[in-house]
N, C-alpha and C positions, 0 to 999 in steps of 0.2 A: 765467506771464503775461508778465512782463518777456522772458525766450528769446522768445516771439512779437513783442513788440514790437522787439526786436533783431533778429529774422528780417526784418519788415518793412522798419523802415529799410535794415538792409543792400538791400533788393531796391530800393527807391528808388534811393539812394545808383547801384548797379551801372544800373540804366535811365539816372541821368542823367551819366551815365559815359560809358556807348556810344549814346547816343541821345537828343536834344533832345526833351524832353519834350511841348514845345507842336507839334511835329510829330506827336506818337503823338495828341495831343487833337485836333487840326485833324481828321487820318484819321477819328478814332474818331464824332467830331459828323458828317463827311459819310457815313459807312456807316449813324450812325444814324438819321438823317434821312430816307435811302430807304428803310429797313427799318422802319423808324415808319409814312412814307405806306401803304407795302404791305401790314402788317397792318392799318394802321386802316382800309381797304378791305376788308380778308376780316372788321374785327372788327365793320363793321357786318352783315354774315350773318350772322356769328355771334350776335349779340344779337337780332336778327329773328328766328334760328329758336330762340332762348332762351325769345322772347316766344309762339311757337306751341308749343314745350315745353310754356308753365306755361298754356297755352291764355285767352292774351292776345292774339291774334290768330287773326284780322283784325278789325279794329273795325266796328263797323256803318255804315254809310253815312250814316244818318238816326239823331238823334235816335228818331223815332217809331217805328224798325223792329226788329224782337227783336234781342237781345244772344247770343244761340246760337251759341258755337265749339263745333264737334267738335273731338276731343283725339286724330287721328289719329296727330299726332307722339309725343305721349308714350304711346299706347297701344304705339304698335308697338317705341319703346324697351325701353318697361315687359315687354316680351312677349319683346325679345332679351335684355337683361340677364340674370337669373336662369343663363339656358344659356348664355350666355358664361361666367358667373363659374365655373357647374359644371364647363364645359368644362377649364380652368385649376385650379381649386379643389376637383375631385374626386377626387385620387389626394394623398398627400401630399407627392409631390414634385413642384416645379410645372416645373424642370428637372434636367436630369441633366449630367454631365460627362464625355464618354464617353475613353475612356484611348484614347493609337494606340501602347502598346506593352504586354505582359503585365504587365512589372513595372508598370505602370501605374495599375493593376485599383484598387490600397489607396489610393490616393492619391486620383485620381478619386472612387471611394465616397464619402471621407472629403469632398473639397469640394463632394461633391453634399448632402450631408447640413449640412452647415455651412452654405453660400450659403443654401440652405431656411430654415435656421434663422434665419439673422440678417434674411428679409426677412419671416420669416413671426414671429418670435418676438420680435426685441430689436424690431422694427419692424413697424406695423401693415398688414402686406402687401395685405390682403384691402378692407381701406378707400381703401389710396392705390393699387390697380389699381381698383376702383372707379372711382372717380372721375373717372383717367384714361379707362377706357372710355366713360362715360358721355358725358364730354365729347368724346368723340370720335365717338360716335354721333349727338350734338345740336350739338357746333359746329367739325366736321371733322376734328381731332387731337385727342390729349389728351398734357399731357406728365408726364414723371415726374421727378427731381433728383436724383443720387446721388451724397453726398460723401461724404468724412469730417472730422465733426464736432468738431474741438478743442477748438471756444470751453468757455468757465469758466461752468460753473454751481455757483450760492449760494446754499446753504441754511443757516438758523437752528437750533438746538437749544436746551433747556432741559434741563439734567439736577437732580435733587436728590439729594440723600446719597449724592456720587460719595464712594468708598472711595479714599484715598490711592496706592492703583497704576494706577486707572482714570484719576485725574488726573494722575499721570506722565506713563501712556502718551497722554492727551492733549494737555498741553502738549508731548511728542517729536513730534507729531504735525505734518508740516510743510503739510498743508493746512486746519491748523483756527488759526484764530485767536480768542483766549481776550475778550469783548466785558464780561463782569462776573462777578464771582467772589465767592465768600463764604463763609469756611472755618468749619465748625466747630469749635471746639477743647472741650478737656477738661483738666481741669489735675489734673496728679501729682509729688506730692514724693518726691526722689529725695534719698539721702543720699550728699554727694560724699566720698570715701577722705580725699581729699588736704587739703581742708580740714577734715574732720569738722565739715562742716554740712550742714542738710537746703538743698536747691535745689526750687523751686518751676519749672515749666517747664508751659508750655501748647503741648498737641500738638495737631495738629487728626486731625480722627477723622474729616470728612468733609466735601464741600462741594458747593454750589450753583453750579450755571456755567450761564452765558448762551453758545453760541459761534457763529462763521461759518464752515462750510466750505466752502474753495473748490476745485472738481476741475475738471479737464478732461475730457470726455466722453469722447473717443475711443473713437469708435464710426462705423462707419456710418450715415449716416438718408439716409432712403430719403421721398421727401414728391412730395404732387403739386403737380402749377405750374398754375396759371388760364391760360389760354389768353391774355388779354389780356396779363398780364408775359413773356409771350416776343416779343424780335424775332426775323426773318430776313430775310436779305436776299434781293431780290428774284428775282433769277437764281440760286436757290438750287435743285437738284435731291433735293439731298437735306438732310437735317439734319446730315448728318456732316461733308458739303461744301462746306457753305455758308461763304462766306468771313466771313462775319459771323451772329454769333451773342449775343443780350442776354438776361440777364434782369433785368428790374427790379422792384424792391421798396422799401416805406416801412419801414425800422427805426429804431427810436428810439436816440436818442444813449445809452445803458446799454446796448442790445444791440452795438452797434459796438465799443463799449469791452469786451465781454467777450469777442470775436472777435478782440483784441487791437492797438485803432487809441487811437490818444494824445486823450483828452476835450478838452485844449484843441480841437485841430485839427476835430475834427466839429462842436463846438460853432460852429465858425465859420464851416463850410456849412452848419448844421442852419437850416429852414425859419423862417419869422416870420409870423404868422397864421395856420398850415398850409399844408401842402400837397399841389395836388389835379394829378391824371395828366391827362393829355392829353382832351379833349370824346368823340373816339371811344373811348378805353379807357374811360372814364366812363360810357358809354351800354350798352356790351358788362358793365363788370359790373354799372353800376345792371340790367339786366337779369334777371340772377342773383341778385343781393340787393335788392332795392328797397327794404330799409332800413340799406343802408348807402353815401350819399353819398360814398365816397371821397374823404371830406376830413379831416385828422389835426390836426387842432387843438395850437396847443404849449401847454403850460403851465409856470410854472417847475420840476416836478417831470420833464414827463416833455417832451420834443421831437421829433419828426421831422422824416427829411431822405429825400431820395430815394439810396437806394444800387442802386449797377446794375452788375452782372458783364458784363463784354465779352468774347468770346471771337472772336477775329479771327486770320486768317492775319498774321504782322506780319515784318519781317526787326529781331527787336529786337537782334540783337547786330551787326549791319550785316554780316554775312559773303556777302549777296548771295542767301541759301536763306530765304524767308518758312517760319515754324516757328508753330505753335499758340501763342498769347500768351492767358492771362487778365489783363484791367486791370480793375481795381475803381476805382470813380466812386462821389464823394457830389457832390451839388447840381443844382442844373438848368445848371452851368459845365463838369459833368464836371469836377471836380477830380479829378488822379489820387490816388490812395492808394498803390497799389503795382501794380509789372507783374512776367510772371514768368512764364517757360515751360511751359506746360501739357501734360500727357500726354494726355489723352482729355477730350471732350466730356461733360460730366456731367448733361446734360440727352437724355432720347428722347426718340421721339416716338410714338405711336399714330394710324394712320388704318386707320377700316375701310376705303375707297374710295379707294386713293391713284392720283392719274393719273401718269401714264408724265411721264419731266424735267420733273416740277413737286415740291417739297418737302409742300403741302399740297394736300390733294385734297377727296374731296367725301363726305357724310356718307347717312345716310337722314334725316335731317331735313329736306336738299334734294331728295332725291326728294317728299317727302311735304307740303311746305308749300303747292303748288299745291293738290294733291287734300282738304288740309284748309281751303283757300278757299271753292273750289268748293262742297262738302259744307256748309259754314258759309251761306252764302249761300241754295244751295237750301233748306235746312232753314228758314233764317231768314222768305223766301218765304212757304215751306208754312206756318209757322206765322201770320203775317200773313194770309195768303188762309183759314184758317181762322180766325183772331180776326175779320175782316169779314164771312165769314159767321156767328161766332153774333152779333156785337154789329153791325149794318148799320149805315149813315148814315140820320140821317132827316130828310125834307124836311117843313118847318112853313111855317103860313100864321102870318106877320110880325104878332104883335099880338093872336093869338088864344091863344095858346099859354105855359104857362110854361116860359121859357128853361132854369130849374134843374132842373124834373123831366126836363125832356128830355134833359138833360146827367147826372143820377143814372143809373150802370147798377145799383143794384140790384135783384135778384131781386125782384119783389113791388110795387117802387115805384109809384103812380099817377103818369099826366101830363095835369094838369089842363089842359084845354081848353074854348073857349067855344060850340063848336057840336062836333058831331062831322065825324071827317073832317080836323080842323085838321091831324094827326101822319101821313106816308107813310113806312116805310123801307123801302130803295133795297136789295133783295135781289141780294148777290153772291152768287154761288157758289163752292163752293169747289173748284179747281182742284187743290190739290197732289197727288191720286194720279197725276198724270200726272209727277209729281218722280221718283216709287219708281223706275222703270228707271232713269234718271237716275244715283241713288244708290248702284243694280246697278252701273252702269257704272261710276262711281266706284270704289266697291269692290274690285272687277277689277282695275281699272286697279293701287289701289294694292296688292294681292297680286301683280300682275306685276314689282310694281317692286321689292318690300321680299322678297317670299315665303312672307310673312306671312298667313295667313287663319284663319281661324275651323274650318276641317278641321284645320289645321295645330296650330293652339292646342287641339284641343279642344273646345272650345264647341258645334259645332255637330255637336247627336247624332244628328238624323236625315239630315246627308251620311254618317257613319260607318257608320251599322246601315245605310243602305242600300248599302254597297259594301261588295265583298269583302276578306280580307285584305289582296290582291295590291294592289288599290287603293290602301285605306287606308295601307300602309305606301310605294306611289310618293307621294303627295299629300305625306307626311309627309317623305321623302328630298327630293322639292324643295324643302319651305321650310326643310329641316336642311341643306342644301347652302348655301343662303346663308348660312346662323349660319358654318358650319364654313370657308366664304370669308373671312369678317371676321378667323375666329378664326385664320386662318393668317396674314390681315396682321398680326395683331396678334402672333403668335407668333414670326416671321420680321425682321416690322419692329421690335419695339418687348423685347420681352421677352429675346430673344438676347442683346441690346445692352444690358440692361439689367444679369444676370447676369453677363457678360462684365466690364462695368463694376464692379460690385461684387467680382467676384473680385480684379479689378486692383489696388483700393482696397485689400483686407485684405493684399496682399503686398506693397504697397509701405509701408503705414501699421502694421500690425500688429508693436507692437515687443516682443511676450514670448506665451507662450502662455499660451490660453483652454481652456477647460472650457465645454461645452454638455451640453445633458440632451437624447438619442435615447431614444426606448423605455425609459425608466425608468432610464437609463443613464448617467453623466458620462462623457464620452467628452473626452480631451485632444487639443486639434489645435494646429500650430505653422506657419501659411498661409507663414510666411518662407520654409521648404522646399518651397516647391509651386509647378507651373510653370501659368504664364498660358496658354499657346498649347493647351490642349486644346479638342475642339472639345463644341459644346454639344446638348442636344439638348432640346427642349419638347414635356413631356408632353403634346401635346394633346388630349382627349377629347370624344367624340364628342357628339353629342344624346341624350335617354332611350333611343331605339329603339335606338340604337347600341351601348348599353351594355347594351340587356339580350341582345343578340344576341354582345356580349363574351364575357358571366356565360354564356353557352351553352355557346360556344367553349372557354370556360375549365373547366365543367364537365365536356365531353366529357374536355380534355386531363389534367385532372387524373384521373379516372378510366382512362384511356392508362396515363399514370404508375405509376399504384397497381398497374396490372396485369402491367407491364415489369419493377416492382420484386418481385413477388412470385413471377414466373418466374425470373426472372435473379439476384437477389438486390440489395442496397445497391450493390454493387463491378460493375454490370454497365456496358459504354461506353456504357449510351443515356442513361439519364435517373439524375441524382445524386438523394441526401434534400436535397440544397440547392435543387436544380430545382427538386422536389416543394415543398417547404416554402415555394419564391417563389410560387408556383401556388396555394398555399392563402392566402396573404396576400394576392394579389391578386385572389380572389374578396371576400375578406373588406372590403377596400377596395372594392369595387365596391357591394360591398351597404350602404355608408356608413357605415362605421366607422373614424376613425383610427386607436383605439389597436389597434393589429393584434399588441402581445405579448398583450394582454388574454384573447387568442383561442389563440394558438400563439406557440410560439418560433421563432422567424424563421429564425435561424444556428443552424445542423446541426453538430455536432464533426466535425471530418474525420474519415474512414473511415477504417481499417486500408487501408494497400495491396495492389492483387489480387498475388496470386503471381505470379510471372515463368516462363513456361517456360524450358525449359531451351536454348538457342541448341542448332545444328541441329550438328551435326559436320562437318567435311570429308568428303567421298565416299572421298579417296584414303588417308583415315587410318581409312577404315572399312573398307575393302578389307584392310591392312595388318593391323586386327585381326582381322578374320575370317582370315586367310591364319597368323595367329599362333596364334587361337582353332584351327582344325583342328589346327597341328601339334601343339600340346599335348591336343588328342582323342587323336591317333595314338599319341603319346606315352602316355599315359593305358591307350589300346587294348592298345598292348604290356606296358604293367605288367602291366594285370590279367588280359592272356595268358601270362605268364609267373607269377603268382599262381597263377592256376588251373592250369597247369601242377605249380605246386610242393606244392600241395593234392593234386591227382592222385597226385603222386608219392610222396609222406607218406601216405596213403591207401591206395594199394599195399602200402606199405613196412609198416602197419604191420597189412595185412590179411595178408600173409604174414608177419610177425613170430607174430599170434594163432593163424596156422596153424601154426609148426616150434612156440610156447608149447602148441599141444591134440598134437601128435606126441611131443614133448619128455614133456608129462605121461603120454600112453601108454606112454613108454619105460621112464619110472623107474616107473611100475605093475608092469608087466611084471618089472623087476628084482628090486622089492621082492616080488614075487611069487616067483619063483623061485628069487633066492640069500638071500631075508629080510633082505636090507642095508637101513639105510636110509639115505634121499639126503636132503638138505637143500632143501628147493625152495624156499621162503621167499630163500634167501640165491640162488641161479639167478634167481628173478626180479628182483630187487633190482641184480643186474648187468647184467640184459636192459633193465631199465626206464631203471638208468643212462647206457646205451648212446644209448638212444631220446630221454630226453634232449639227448644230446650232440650227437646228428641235429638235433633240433628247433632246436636254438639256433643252429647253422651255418646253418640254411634261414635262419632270421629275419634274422639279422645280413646275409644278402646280398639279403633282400628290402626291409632297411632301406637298403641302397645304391642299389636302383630307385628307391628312393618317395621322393629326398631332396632331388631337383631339380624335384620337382613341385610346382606354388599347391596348398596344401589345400582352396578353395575347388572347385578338378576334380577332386578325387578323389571 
């Protein structure tokens, strides 16, 4: 708290350094002046069509004449609303972050899923786009306020029987401060060495504590603004542009001081008797609350002052280039508080209807406030022309007649007269079926203007059953064309900027990393490494018809998928399990389901990588092998011509050996026959065989000199 307070000052200090202070107050009172008149012109529209909103308008002309507003306005809000919110509200991401470089892909994801988070989870997303819309469909904008939140909030505790380390670690604790305490003790004697005596000592065993702790919030919030607290200046084309830009608000003198402003000092602009806004912001929001008066009463406990953010083009350091300046103001004096260079405009804006170089434009509540006159009126008529027909006037003869029965309309009542004949009543008729086309026309009129009808909504079953599909679903595309027109201003205009701005905020303010819960998940992010300039994109979604005509789309494709994958496998180039797995979670969401693990797991393990073919070879190193591969054929060719060769010739060799071996045995027959010698043949073949040997192994060894420079792969 004091670092803010010091922050502050120094930013004083530095403005009235470089720049005369009551020059920035003079500027700031005539910018606000014009931009006061100029709202409080559009605010009294705005509280006019507030009043035909809550169907308080148009009043009756006459006491005497029905009270009948038709609630055209709020019908046909009540009738966008819902598909706006779905539109926005129906997927869980309401934008995306989309990455302009690959390595970009994690990062993106990562601040799509976080931006979500913080406007939909730390912050009540769905309430404060509400409201925005709403107010933007009934009194021409709606805005929304995106800061981040410093100020010190203070909370009380009570604890009982805090155990001795609990109350350590709370007194180390540097944002709690200790308010009442009260220890319990216990007493135990203890025998001291040194003196040899017993020592009585009381310990405390636990305690009671009252404390205050004070944190800073530091956080994004995200809140919507009343239409009536915003200025702009006149010649403003846009909100971005506008050279002047307010928002004002009543904070009490405790809220100022925990934003980090010094108590004497507000206390010295803080209001006396209360106080109330300007007659036209007064009327725009008695309109919207009509029980609450806008007036803030002081008391000695609590005070209000009016504090107001200015955000004006200004040259505050005098270098001759006007730069974005935020100057904060308490009083109806504009007393400065402090001034200080602003990055970004922290207020958007919303308009379904915005007209071309103008900032605010026009709503359906302006289309529809004639036709809910109109309609109010006739109706009021018809009802009238039929109350005169059943209750008539009736003409009495003066004196004959009692004046009270004649004046009782009860059912049944007599009206005592003194002759008959005294009583005539004056028979109107009743006119109002000639209202009905009338209210036809009406009708028309305003489905021309809004898109809105009774085919379109629904309601009306016999235009449906009598027309054909083709019909029923044109009828239905034009009154969803115009939802989906709004929904793109509002997407373009108001939502882009809105994202954009919060990312802004967590990279510049975010000084340590957070932990958020995705899909059952704590998932760590560290926004300081993340870059601003990506671009964005709004999920926008369509009307029911659109969405089920999605679920089709998505149907067919998912089954595509399933069939790609079952031919081709996981690893084929068309469609991944990650593809597939987004295609099934985003039928899942379609069908209204958030929690989409509930259903499936989302993220797929990455695949094994496909194989790689083999790169192709050179032509002329393929030439080179072939030319190599033949010579080593030929080569090859010759061995085993020379093999067989040498087979042939051992073959010969040893077919004529078996023949002189059978000649040989006839000879020494013939011997042993006729001189009765005997020959040894045993030891004769043992030398022949020897021989044959000897042949054998010379072949080999020089068949082992062919075959010794050949790859054994070609043999």
């Amino acid at each position: 708290m004091a670092e803010k307070k010091e922050k502050i000052e120094e930013q004083i200090e530095i403005v009235s350094e470089e720049q005369d202070l009551s020059d920035l107050s003079s500027y700031l009172k005539n910018e606000m002046d014009d931009a006061e008149d100029y709202c409080n012109q559009i605010g009294q529209e705005r509280a006019e069509s507030t009043e035909y909103y809550l169907g308080n308008e148009p009043d009756p002309n006459s006491s005497l004449q029905s009270y009948y507003v038709s609630t055209d306005v709020r019908d046909t809000v009540l009738f966008m609303l819902p598909q706006v919110m779905r539109t926005f509200f129906g997927t869980k991401r309401v934008v995306e972050f989309v990455p302009k470089n690959p390595e970009d892909i994690p990062i993106a994801q990562q601040q799509t899923d976080y931006i979500n988070y913080i406007v939909q989870e730390k912050n009540p997303g769905f309430k404060v786009l509400y409201d925005a819309f709403k107010d933007a469909l009934v009194r021409k904008a709606g805005f929304v306020k995106a800061y981040w939140d410093d100020s010190l909030s203070t909370t009380t505790h009570e604890y009982t029987n805090i155990s001795p380390p609990s109350y350590q670690a709370l007194v180390l604790d540097k944002d709690v401060e200790i308010l009442e305490e009260v220890a319990k003790t216990e007493t135990i004697t203890t025998f001291d060495p040194v003196s040899e005596q017993e020592v009585v000592q009381e310990i405390p065993v636990s305690y009671d504590l009252k404390i205050r702790r004070v944190k800073a919030k530091n956080q994004v919030c995200v809140e919507s603004v009343p239409p009536e607290e915003v200025l702009i200046a006149r010649h403003a084309r846009s909100l971005n542009d506008s050279s002047y830009v307010a928002h004002r608000m009543i904070k009490t003198v405790g809220e100022l001081v925990a934003m980090g402003y010094e108590k004497e000092e507000i206390e010295e602009y803080a209001g006396s008797g209360g106080y109330l806004l300007d007659p036209q912001s007064f009327e725009e929001q008695e309109a919207r609350n009509p029980f609450d008066n806008m007036v803030y009463p002081d008391s000695p406990e609590v005070k209000s002052v009016l504090y107001i953010e200015h955000f004006v083009h200004y040259d505050l350091d005098d270098d001759g280039v006007d730069e974005l300046v935020r100057v904060c103001t308490i009083g109806e004096g504009l007393h400065i508080l402090n001034a200080e260079p602003w990055d970004d405009l922290p207020i958007v804006m919303f308009c379904p209807d915005p007209e071309p170089h103008t900032a605010i434009g026009s709503c359906p509540a302006d289309y529809l406030k004639p036709i809910q006159s109109a309609k109010s009126q006739i109706v009021r008529d018809t009802l009238d022309s039929l109350g005169h027909s059943i209750f008539p006037r009736m003409g009495i003869v003066e004196g004959q007649v009692n004046i009270d029965d004649v004046l009782n309309t009860d059912i049944g009542q007599p009206i005592r007269m003194r002759a008959p004949g005294m009583v005539q009543p004056f028979t109107v008729p009743f006119v109002g079926q000639q209202a009905f086309p009338v209210l036809n026309y009406l009708d028309d009129a305003k489905e021309n203007r809004t898109g809105v009808s009774r085919a379109s909504a629904g309601l009306n079953a016999d235009a449906l059953q009598s027309s054909t599909k083709a019909a029923v679903s044109a009828t239905m595309s034009a009154a969803q064309g115009r939802i989906e027109l709004i929904c793109r201003h509002f997407a373009e205009g108001g939502l882009k900027e809105l994202f954009s701005l919060i990312n802004n905020l967590v990279i510049k303010h975010q000084e340590a990393q957070d932990v958020f819960r995705l899909n059952n998940e704590f998932i760590p992010v560290d926004p300081r490494y993340w870059d601003n300039n990506k671009d964005i994109v709004v999920n926008v979604g369509l009307s029911k018809s659109s969405d089920e005509e999605k679920l089709g789309f998505l149907t067919q494709l998912a089954a595509k998928q399933e069939q790609i994958l079952q031919t081709l496998g996981p690893n084929n180039p068309i469609v991944s399990l990650q593809q597939y797995a987004n295609t099934l979670a985003r039928l899942v969401e379609m069908a209204g389901f958030k929690d989409v693990n509930s259903f499936l797991n989302t993220q797929v393990p990455p695949q094994p990588p496909m194989p790689q073919e083999p790169p192709q070879p050179d032509p002329t190193a393929l030439l080179a092998q072939a030319e190599a591969q033949k010579a080593q054929v030929q080569a090859q060719k010759a061995i085993i011509d020379a093999e067989t060769d040498r087979m042939k010739i051992i073959m010969d060799d040893d077919r004529q050996r078996d023949i002189e071996e059978a000649q040989l045995r006839i000879k020494v027959a013939e011997l042993q026959a006729k001189y009765g010698a005997q020959v040894n043949i045993a030891e004769i073949n043992a030398i022949m065989e020897r021989d044959r040997e000897l042949i054998r192994q010379a072949q080999k060894s020089q068949s082992q000199g062919l075959f010794r420079n050949v790859p054994t792969e070609n043999i």
